[in-house]
C-alpha positions, 0 to 999 in steps of 0.5 A: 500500500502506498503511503499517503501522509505527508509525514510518512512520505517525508520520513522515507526520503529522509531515510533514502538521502541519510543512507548509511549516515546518523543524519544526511546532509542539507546538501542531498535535499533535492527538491524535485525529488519530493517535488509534490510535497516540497510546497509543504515544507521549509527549510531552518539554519541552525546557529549553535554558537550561542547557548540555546539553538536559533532557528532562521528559515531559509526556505518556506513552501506556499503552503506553510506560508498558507499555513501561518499566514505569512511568508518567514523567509529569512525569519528567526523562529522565535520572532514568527510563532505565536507563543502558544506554538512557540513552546511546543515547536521549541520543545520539539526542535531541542528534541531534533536536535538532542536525539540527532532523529526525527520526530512527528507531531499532530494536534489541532487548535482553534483560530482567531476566526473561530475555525479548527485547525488539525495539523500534522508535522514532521521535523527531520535533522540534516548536517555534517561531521559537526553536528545538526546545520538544518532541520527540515520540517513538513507540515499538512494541515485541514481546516474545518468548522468549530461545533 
């Protein structure tokens, strides 16, 4: 059975790229390889030279954009996420970074105009010798009525 979800979908490729590697590098990433799901994804620099990780996006598909309501090219993470967001997408990118290992959440939350969002995510690590230089995420989502 072929798989659907985004996040699955993502996970191999991540997966195929990685090869024999604890993380693949940001140079393999090719995005016409998953060039289906490439409007679902964004791309983030890691800065470790300072205490706690920083996150700018590099690169944000149309429909994250969609997604937040704004494009965050060349945006540091911490600057564009609501507060409530922040700290789980904090949390799970420190868990990216400390495990060196994908990790996939979903949720749902009510927006300012009284409509449910339900969303799904991955975050993957990419980088080199030195450490963690990315992390890739994806993201899908559906937005519906509030009952």
């Amino acid at each position: 059975m072929h798989e659907k979800r985004l996040t699955s979908q993502l996970l191999k490729y991540w997966n195929i790229v990685r090869r024999n590697r604890t993380i693949p590098d940001v140079r393999h990433i090719n995005p016409s390889a998953i060039e289906k799901l490439w409007a679902q994804c964004f791309l983030l620099s890691c800065d470790n030279l300072r205490e706690n990780f920083s996150y700018q996006y590099e690169c944000v598909g149309p429909l994250v954009t969609d997604f937040y309501e704004r494009d965050m090219t060349d945006q540091y993470v911490d600057d564009t996420v609501e507060e409530n967001v922040h700290l789980s997408l904090r949390r799970l990118l420190h868990q990216v970074i400390t495990q060196h290992s994908p990790v996939d959440d979903e949720g749902n939350f009510l927006k300012e105009n009284g409509k449910l969002m339900k969303y799904r995510f991955i975050l993957m690590p990419f980088g080199d010798d030195d450490g963690i230089t990315h992390v890739m995420g994806g993201l899908s989502f559906m937005l519906f009525d509030a009952a």
